[in-house]
N, C-alpha and C positions, 0 to 999 in steps of 0.2 A: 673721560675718566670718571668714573661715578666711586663713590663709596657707597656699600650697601651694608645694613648692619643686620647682624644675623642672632637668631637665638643660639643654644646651647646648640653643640655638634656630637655625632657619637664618638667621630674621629678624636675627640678629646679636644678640642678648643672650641668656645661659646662664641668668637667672634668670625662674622663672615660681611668681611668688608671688599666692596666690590672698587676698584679707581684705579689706580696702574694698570695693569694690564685685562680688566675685564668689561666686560658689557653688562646692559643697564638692563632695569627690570621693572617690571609693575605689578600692582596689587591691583584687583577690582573685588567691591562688594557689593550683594545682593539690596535692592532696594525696590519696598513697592507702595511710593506715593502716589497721591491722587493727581491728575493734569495740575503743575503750578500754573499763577499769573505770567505773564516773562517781567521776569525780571527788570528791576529799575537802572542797573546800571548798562542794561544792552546796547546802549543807544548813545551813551556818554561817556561810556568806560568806565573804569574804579583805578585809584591813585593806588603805584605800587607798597604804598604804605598800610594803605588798607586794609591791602589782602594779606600782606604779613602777618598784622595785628589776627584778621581777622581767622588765621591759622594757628597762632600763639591760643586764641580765648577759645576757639574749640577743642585741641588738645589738652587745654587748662582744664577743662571743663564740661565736655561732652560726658565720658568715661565711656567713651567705644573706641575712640583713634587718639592717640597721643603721638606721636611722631613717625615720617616716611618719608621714604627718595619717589626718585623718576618725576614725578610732579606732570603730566603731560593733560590735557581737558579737551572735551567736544562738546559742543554745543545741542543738545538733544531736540528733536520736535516740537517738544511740549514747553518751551523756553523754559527746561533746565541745565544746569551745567555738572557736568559729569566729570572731578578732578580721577583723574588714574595715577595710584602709587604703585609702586614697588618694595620692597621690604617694608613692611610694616608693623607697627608696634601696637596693642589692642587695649583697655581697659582705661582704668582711672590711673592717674598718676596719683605721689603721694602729698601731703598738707602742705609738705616742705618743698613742693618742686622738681625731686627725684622719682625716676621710673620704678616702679616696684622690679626688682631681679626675675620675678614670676609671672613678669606682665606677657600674655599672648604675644607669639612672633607669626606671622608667615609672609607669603612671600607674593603676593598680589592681591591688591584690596584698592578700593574706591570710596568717594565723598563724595554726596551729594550736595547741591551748592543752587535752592531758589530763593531769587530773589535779591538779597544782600545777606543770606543766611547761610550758613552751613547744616544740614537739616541731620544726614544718616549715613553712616557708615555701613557701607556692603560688602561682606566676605561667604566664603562657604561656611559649611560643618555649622554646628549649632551655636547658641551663646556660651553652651557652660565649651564647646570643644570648635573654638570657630576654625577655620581651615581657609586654604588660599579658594579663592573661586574660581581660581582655573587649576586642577586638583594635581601635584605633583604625577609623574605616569611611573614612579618606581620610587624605593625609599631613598637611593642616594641624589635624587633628581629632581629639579623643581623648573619652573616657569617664569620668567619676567617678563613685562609684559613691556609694548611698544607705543607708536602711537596709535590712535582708534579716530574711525568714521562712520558716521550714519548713513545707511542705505535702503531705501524706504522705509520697513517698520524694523528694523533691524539693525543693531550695533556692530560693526567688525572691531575685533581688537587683533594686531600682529601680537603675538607672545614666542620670546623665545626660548629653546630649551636646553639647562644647560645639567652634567653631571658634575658631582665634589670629587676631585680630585683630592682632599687635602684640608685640613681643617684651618687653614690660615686664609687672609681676603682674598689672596691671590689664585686661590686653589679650587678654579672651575673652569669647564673646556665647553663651550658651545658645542652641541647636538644638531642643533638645525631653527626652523622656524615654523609656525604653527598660525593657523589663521580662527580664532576662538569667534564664534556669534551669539550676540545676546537675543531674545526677543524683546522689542520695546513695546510698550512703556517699561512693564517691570522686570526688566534690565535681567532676565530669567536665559539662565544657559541652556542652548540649544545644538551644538556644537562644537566639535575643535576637529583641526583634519589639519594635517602635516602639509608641509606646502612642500612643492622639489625645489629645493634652494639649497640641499646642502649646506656645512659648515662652516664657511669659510666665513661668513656675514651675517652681521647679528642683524638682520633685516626689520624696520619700522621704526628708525632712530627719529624721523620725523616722515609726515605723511602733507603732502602739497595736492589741493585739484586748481588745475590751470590749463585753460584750454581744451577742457575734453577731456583730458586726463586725469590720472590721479596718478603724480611725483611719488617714490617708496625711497627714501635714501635709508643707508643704511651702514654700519662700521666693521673694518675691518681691523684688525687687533695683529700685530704683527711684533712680537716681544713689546716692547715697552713704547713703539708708533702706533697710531690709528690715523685711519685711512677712511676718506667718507668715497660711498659707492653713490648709483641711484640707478634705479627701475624704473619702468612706468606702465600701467594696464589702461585700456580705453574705458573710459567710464568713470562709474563707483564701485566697481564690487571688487574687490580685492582677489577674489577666490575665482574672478576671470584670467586670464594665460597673461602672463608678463614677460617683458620686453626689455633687457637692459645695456645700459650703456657701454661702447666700447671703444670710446676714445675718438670713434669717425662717425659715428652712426648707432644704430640701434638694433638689437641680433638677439633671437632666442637662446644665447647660450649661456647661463647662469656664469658656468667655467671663464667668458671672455668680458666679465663684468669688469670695467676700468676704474683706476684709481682718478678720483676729480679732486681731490683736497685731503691735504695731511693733516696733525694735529686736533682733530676735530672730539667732542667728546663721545660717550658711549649713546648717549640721547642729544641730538641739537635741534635749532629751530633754523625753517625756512618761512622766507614771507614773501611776496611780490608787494610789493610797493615804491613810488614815486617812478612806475617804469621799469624798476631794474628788481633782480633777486636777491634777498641780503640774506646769509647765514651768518646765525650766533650763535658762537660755542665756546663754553672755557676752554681756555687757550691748554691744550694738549700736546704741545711741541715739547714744552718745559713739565718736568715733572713735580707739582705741587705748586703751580703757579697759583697765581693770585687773580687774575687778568681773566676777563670775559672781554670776547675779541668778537670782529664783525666781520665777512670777506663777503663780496656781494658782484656780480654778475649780470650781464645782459638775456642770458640765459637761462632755466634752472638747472643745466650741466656744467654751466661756467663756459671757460675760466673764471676763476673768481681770483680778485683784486683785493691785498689787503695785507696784513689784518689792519684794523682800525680799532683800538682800544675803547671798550665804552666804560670799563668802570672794573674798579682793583677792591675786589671783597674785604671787607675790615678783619672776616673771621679768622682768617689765614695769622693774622700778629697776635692770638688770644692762642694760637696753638693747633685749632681747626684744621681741616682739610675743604676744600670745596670742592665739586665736582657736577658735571651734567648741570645745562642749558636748555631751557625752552622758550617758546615763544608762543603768547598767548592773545592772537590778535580779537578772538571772542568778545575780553572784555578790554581792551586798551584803549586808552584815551588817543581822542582825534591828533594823526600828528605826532604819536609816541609807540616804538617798542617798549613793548608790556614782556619781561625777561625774568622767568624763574632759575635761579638754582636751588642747587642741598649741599646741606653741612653734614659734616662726621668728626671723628676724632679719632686714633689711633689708639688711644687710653679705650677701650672697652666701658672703663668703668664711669669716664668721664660721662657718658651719654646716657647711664643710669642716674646720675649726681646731678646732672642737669636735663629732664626730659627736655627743654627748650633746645637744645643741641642740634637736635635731631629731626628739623621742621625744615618747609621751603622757606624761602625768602624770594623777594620779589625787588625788583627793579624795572626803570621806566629811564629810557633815552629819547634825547630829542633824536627825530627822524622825518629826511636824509639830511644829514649833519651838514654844516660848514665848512666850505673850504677855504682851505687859507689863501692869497693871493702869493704865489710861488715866487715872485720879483722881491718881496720884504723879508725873506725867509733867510737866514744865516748859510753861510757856504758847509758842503760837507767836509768833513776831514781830509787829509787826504795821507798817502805813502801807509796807508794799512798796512800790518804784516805779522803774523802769527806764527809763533813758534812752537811745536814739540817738547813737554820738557818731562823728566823721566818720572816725576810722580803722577803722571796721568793727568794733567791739562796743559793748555795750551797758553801763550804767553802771547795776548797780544798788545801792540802798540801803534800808535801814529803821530801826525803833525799835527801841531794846533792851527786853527783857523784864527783869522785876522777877523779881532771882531773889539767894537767899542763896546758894546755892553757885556760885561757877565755871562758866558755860556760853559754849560755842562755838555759831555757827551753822554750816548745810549749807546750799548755794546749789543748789535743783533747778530745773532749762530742760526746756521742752517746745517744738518748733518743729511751730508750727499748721500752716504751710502745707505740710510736709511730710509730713501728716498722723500723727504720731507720736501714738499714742494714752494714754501715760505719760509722768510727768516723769523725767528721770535726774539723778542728784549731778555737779555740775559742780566743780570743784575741790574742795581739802581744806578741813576744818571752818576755821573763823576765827573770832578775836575783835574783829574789825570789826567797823564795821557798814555799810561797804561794797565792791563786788568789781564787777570789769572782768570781764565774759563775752565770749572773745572766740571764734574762728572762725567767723562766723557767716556767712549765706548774703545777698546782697543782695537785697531785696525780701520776704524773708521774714518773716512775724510770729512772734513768739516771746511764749511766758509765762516767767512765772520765779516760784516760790515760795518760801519760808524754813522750814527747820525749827530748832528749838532742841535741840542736846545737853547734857544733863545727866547726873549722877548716877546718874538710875534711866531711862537712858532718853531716846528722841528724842521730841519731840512730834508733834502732827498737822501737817499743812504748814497757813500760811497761805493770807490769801486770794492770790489772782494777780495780777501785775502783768503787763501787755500792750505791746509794744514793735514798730514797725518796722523791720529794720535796714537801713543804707543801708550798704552796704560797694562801696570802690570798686576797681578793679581795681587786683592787686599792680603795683611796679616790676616790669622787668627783674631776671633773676638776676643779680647780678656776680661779678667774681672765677672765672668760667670759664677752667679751665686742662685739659689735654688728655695725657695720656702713655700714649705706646704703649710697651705691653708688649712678649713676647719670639713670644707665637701667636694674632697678629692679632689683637689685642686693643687699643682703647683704652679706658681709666682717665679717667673726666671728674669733676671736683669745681669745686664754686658755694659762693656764700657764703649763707647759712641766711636767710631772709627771713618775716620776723615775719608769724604766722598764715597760714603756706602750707605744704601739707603735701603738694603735689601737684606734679611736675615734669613734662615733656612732652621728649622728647628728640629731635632731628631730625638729619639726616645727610645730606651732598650729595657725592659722588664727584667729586671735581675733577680727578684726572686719568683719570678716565672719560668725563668732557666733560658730568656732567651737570647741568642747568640748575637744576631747583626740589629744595630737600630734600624729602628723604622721614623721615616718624615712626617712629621708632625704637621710641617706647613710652613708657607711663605709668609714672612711678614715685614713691616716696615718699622721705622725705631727702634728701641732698643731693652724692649720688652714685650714678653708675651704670657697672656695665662694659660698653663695646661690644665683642662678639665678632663674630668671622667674617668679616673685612675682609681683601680681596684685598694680597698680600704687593708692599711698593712701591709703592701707591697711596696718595695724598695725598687726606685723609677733611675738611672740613669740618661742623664740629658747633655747633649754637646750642640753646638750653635755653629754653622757655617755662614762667613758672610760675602754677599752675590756683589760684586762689583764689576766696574768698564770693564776691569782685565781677566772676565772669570770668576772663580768659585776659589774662596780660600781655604784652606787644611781644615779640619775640624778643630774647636776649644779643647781646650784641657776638660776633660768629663766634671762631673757632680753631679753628687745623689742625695733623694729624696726619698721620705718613706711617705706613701700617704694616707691622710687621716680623714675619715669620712663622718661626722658626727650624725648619728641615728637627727631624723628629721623631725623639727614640730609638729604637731598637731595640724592636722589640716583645719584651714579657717574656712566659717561658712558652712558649715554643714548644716543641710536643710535636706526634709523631707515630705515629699509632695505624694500623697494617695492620688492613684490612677483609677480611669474608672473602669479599667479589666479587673482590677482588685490587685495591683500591681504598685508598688511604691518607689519613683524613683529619689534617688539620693542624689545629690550634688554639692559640691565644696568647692573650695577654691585648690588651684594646680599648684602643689609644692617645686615646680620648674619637671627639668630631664634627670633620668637616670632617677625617677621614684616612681614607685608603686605602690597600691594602697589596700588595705588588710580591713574587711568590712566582715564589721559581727554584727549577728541580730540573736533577738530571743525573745519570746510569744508570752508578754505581760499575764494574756487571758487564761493563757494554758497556764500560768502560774510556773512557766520556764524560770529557774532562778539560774543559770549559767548562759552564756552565748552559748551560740553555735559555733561551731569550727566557719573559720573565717572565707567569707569567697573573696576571691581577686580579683584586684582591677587596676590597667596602667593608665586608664584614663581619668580625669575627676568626675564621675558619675559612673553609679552602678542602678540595675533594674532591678527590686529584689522581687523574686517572682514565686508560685506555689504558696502564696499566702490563704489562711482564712479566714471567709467573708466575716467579717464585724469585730475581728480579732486586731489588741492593741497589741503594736511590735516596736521593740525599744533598739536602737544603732548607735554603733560609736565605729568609728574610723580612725586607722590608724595608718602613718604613713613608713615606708621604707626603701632603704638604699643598702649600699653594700656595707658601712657603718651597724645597721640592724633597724630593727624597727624601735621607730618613735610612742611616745604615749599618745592614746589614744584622745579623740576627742571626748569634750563633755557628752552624754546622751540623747539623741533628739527622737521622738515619740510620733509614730503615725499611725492609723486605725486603717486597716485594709478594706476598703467597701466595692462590691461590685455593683453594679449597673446590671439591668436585666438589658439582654440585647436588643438594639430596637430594629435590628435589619430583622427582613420577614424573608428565608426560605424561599426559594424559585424552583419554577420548572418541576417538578413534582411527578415524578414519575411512578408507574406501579408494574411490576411483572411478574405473575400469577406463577405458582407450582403447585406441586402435589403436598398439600395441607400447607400450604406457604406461600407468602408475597414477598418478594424482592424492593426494598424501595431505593431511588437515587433521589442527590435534588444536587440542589446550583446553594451557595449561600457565599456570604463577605465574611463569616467564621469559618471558613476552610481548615478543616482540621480541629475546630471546635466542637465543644459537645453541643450535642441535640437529642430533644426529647420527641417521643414518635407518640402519634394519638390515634386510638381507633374504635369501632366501633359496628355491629352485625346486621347490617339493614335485614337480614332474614330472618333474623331473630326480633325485630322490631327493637331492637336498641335503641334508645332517644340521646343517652349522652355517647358523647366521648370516653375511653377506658384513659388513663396515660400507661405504657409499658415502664416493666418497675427500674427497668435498666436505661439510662440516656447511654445513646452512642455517640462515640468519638470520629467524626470526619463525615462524609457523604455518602453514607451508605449503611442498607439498618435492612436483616433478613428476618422477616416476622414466621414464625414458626408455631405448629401447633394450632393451624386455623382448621376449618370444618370443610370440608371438599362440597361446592353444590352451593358452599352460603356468600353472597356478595356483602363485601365487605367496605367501608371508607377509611382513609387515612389522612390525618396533616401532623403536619412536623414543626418544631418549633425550636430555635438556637436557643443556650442554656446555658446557663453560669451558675456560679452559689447563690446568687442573689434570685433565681429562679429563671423560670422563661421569659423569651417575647413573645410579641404575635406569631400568633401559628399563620401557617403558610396557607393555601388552597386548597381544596380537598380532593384528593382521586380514590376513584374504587374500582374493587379487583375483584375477581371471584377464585379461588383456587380450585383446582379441578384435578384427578386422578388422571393418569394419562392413559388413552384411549390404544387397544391391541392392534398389533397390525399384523399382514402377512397371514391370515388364517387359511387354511390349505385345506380341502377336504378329500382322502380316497374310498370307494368301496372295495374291502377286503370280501367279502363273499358270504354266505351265509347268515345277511341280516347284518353284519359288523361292518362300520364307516372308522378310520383313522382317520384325527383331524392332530395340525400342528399350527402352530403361531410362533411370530418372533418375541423375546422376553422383553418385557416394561419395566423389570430392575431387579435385581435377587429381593427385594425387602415385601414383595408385592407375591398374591396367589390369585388363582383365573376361578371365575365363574365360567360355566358351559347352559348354553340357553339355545334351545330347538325345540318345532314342532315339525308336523305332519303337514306339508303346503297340499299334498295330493287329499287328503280329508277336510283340509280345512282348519286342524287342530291351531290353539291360540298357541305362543309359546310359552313352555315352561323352563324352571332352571332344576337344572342337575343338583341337587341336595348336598353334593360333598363339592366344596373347594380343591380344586387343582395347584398344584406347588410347581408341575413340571406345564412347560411349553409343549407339552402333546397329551391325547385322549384318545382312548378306545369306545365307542360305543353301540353294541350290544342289542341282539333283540328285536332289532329294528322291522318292519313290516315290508318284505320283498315286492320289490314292481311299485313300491311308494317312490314319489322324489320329498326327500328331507332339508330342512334348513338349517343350518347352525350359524350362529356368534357367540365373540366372547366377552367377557368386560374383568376391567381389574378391579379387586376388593385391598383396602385395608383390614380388615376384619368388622370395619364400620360401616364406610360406604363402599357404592360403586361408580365404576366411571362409565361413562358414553360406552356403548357397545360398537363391538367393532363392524366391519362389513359381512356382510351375510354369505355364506359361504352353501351352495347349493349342489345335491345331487342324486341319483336314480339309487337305488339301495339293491343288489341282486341278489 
């Protein structure tokens, strides 16, 4: 049973508490230290007091992590210790003790832990917008992570995946499971791949290697039971094909995975030691127990024998909840289970009021305990018998035991039909000899046993007494009252309703015009905050409560208008010049449900009004299109559906760019008619670039720069001289001017040369010649002599427009040769092939 505690929800409630009915979760964050020392306490363990404390002074005092569930650790290569959270809380707490309401939430993060130090907290997303490190895969869906192993240079973590049902703790439905890899040392994601495990098992509650194997147990959630499974792959590597248990043996079929133990929590610990398998888990039989319980094994399939109480958390009588167990034999003293849980509260606010709330704790049992000698031990009761009675529990009683000294009884319930495979202690010992068991389930059978405390010792339980209970469904909640806070917020509190520990919260928008309510969410006590309600609208809310016998009628309605007060000023606003010439902005996060209105205005240009404002739902904006060396002034303002807030004070930044210092690649040139084509490769893709050139036939010595830079990879130089070889280098460009120019290539542009030239003799001294056209923009030169005389060639005086020629005159019984070449009116190009024939 974990409790997880959640940031704001869009569903309208802030808390997302995971312990009744759901599975557990982890956080991992990004970290990259150098090799530690190993650590001083590897060797000796560290006392469970220790590490308490030593979780109290880092959340006190770090300002990255202040409180987290799942608590799970591996032991890394380089002897450091990698603690793995689940929901976690980010920043500095405040002077007083309290969580800032806007302190970073997500939902899988990590601590680094060399030496006897707590050194760094690893999450995804940035500092100003950190994010889980295993990145939710949808926005209503997020990750909790399992236990983790190392495998050669690589971390495996199980994570599993769960959707929101529902904005109450209870309101999330397992998706499946996911096998996430880090690379080590710096713990850098490399992976996540679905694993075939379907949803039925929240897979990696704890992770066991024994024998060649690697143990995957894992929980199944079955209304308000959990159910521990287990798996096993040969090896280490998790992401090889698994094998799991089925009650006879061992069978690839995920679907015939068998129930080995009831009760267990969403996260538990497995150990081999003294010979045998000992599992510890808060005692999940009982709902809101106290009790961290032990059932242990010749096996790691079981049967397991037990429970064996090691220790009854104090937090539970301050009003707390506890939930999820681990075991941390890494660092534990020779001799001791070394045993993490986490605390919660149902109050939302309480675990803002006190960030301390909301941390591990740690405890240490001697290990393998004491047994009593069974001869000295008091008798058990006997003539047990339980009875049915019509308010939903059961009445049981028996005989006292002959005894000289002072003994109390222990009242243990097993519920048959829910298949719970151990009895758990239901109330505190008594000197009765009879007790009202009450929350129980309707239709369900139940046993009930007695034990005798004495002196030296409890006894064996008696025999069983067998009951059906009839419980009928709770009244209505009463005494529903409604108050809207100051950001959209309403505050709902009921009057406590004997053996109902389960609420149902609904909500109908009435001046939205809407018709049926909608579920808010499942919750536990006797109050809940509705967040995220539109500012001015009038909320209708009724409360149903879930008990043994069903779901009772709805409350008498109450309405609510809510009021959204426009938001403060965002704190922290700072401005950092980039060196594209870009400035980002960053402040601190006014929580969910705001948005933030960013003005600027250009001191230099002597701008005396903002800009019309850009938007941004995250705390940091990039203000971009700036000018080089130009001061720009911002204020930030924040908004909700209340309106917008006043702005912040003004903070001042001078936009400077950097000349680029990447140099241009690959350089290419390709020649045309008065023109060169250039490409090139560059890390400014899409950046501008300046082109440089210069007429080696002309003996040019410098460089020209073109008066235009272009934009992206590619730049048509135009207007070049046909016949003259040319160089070229290109260089990336900003305001701040160029970089280095790149390499240099040369090209020569050239007129393109005729083809196709065809010669006939018409008769009478007259040859027709024809050619294919070199472009409409272009006219032909005609160039022939006399090859039977000997004559040089000459050219035809008039330029040709058409692809054919008549000519004239020609000397009979001579053979003649003709080509042509193309003119701009400047130059010409290469001439074509020579085109020969007899003239008659």
């Amino acid at each position: 049973m974990r409790v997880a505690h959640a940031g704001r929800h869009p569903t309208g409630v802030r808390r997302h508490a995971r312990w009744l009915l759901v599975p557990s979760v982890l956080c991992l964050v990004l970290v990259v230290p150098a090799a530690a020392p190993r650590p001083t306490t590897e060797s000796g363990g560290i006392a469970a007091n220790q590490l308490t404390a030593l979780f109290d002074r880092y959340g006190d005092t770090s300002g990255q992590w202040n409180g987290a569930d799942r608590t799970a650790s591996v032991r890394l290569p380089d002897g450091r210790l990698l603690w793995l959270f689940s929901d976690t809380f980010l920043g500095p707490i405040n002077p007083d003790g309290s969580r800032p309401h806007t302190a970073p939430f997500i939902n899988n993060s990590a601590v680094v832990q060399q030496g006897d130090d707590l050194r760094e907290t690893i999450h995804g997303g940035t500092p100003a917008e950190p994010a889980s490190l295993v990145p939710p895969p949808a926005a209503d869906q997020f990750y909790w992570v399992g236990d983790a192993r190392v495998t050669i240079d690589t971390l495996q973590v199980l994570v599993n995946r769960y959707r929101r049902t529902g904005a109450g703790p209870l309101d999330h439905a397992l998706l499946g499971t996911a096998l996430a890899t880090f690379a080590l040392p710096a713990l850098t994601p490399i992976g996540l791949r679905p694993l075939p495990l379907g949803d039925r098992i929240s897979w990696g509650s704890e992770l066991l290697a024994d024998g060649g194997y690697t143990y995957v147990y894992g929980t199944e959630s079955v209304g308000e039971a959990r159910f521990a499974h287990i798996a096993r792959t040969a090896g280490a590597d998790l992401g090889a094909s698994w094998e799991f248990w089925t009650g006879n043996g061992w069978g690839a079929d995920v679907a015939a995975s068998h129930r080995i133990l009831s009760g267990v929590g969403t996260s538990y610990g497995v150990q081999r030691t003294g010979g045998r398998y000992v599992l510890v888990t808060h005692e999940n039989n009982m709902l809101f127990s106290a009790n961290v319980v032990a059932y242990s094994a010749a096996t790691p399939t079981g049967p397991f024998e037990g429970p064996e109480y090691l220790y009854r958390t104090p937090e539970n009588a301050a009003g707390h909840i506890v939930y999820d167990t681990d075991l941390h034999p890494e660092v534990a003293r020779p001799g001791k289970l070394l045993i993490s849980y986490n605390v919660n509260n149902l109050d939302d606010e309480v675990t803002y009021a006190d960030a301390g709330v909301y941390r591990p704790r740690f405890i240490e049992v001697d290990w393998p305990r004491r047994r009593p000698d069974r001869r000295t031990l008091p008798p058990a009761p006997s003539e047990v018998t339980a009875v049915a009675r019509g308010a939903g529990n059961a009445d049981v009683a028996w005989r006292a035991v002959p005894a000289r000294d002072e003994v109390r009884y222990q009242v243990h319930r097993r519920d048959v039909t829910a298949g719970q495979t151990h009895f758990v202690r239901i109330g505190d010992p008594t000197t009765e000899l009879r007790f009202s068991a009450d929350f129980l389930v309707n239709g369900h059978q139940y046993e009930f046993q007695l034990t005798t405390l004495g002196r030296r010792g409890e006894s064996p339980p008696s025999v069983a007494a067998r009951m059906t209970a009839a419980v009928p469904p709770p009244p209505p909640p009463a005494g529903l009252l409604a108050v809207a806070g100051t950001a959209g917020d309403v505050e709902l509190r009921w009057d406590p309703l004997p053996f109902v520990q389960l609420f149902r919260v609904y909500r109908r928008d009435v001046t939205g015009g809407q018709q049926a309510p909608t579920l808010v969410g499942t919750f536990t006590g006797v109050s809940s905050t509705v967040h995220s309600l539109w500012h001015g609208r009038t909320y209708e809310f009724t409360v149903v409560a879930v008990g043994g016998g069903g779901d009772s009628v709805p409350s008498a309605p109450v309405r609510a208008t809510a009021f959204v007060t426009p938001p403060p000023p965002p704190a922290g606003l700072a401005a950092e010049p980039q060196p594209d010439g870009d400035v980002r902005l960053t402040w601190q996060s006014r929580g969910q449900d705001v948005s933030y209105r960013i003005y600027q205005r250009d001191l230099t240009d002597g701008q005396s009004q903002f800009n019309p404002p850009a938007l941004d739902t995250r705390p940091t904006h990039l203000a971009t299109h700036l000018e080089h060396d130009h001061e720009y002034e911002f204020v930030i303002s924040a908004v909700n559906s209340g309106g917008e807030g006043r702005p912040t004070a003004a903070v001042r930044a001078r936009a400077r760019f950097t000349p680029p210092e990447a140099v241009p690649r690959d350089l290419r040139a390709e020649a045309g008619p008065g023109s060169v084509q250039l490409t090139w490769q560059s890390s400014v893709s899409g950046g501008w670039h300046r082109i440089y050139r210069r007429d080696l036939t002309a003996q040019e010595q410098d460089f020209t720069e073109e008066e235009v830079a272009v934009q992206g990879n590619l730049a048509s130089i135009t207007g070049l001289q046909n016949g003259h070889e040319y160089e070229f280098a290109v260089a990336a460009a900003n305001q701040a001017g160029p970089g280095p120019r790149s390499e240099s290539v040369r090209s020569t542009p050239q007129l393109p040369t005729p083809t196709g030239l065809t010669a006939s003799a018409v008769g009478n001294g007259e040859i027709r010649l024809s050619w294919r056209s070199a472009g409409p923009q272009y006219a032909y030169r005609l160039h022939l002599r006399n090859a039977t005389t000997g004559e040089a060639w000459r050219t035809d005086p008039y330029p040709v427009a058409e692809t054919a020629s008549r000519v004239q005159l020609l000397m009979r019984g001579n053979q003649y040769e003709f080509r042509i070449t193309v003119t701009d009116g400047i130059t010409q190009s290469a001439p074509s092939e020579v085109a020969t024939i007899a003239v008659r």
